[in-house]
C-alpha positions, 0 to 999 in steps of 0.5 A: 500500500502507498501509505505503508511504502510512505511511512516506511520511507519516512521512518527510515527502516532498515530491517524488517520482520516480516512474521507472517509470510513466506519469501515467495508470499512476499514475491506473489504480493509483489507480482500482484497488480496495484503492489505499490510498496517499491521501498519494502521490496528495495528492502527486501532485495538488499536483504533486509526483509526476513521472512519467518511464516510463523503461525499465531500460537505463540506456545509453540515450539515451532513459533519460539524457533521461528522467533528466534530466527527474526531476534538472531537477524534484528541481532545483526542488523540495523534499525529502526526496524519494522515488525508486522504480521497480517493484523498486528495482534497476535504474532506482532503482539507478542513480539512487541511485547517482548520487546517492549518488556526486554528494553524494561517496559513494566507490566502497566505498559505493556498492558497499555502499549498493546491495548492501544491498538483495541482502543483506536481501532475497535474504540474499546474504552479502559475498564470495560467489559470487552476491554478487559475481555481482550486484555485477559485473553490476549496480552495478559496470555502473552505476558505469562508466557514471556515470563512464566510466573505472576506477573506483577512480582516479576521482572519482566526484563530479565523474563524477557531475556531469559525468553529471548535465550531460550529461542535459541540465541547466544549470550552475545546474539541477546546483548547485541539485540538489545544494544541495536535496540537501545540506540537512537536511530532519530539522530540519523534523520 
């Protein structure tokens, strides 16, 4: 879409990760009439696209392998980055909430930061019923997961961490991940 090739132009990002399609999903989109995202593909054919087909349950073994591939290549790679799926909340939930988490995100935020999206595009309001519905089916869910304990006397940080481990990543992939992270890419535009 020409808004998306716009902002991504606009933001300058340099890595994406793609979590929901394969290689030759992102050629057929491309072959398709009407593409018009000339910047993803100059991306993705300076290898700066990786395409992970991942599916939505992020308790399986297959999704933790599959993520630990894309946090390997963020690893390696420069920013700013962009990490998308189809919707944005399932796969791109949990990753961002991950991430969000690692760089110290507390609960609280990352409880609003993925809430944010129900808010403006469903118009659900904080404290109602369908509110809390999808919170405590959604991010809550993947907050348990990320660090496998009570929530709130945790530290989401160092859950985040051991997470990003287990997937796969050495000591070394896992600070070089966060060093790309923690930089400022703004200064750069």
């Amino acid at each position: 879409a020409a808004y998306a090739n716009a902002l991504l132009a606009e933001s300058g990002v340099r890595t994406v990760v793609n979590l929901s399609d394969s290689r030759e999903q992102i050629e057929a989109f491309a072959a398709q009439e009407g593409f018009d995202s000339a910047e993803y593909m100059a991306l993705y054919d300076a290898g700066q696209v990786i395409a992970l087909q991942m599916g939505v349950d992020f308790t399986t073994d297959d999704f933790k392998a599959r993520l630990g591939r894309g946090l390997q290549f963020m690893a390696t790679q420069e920013g700013p980055y962009l990490v998308h799926c189809s919707e944005g909340k399932d796969r791109a939930g949990f990753v961002c909430a991950l991430l969000s988490c690692f760089m110290g995100a507390n609960y609280e935020a990352a409880i609003d930061d993925y809430m944010t999206s129900f808010e403006n595009y469903f118009h659900l309001t904080e404290g109602s019923e369908q509110y809390e519905a999808v919170k405590n089916s959604n991010i809550v869910p993947m907050l348990e997961t990320i660090a496998g304990a009570d929530l709130r006397a945790i530290d989401l940080v160092a859950a985040a961490r051991e997470y990003i481990l287990s997937t796969g990543l050495s000591t070394e992939e896992v600070d070089a991940l966060y060093a790309n992270l923690a930089k400022d890419y703004s200064a750069e535009f």
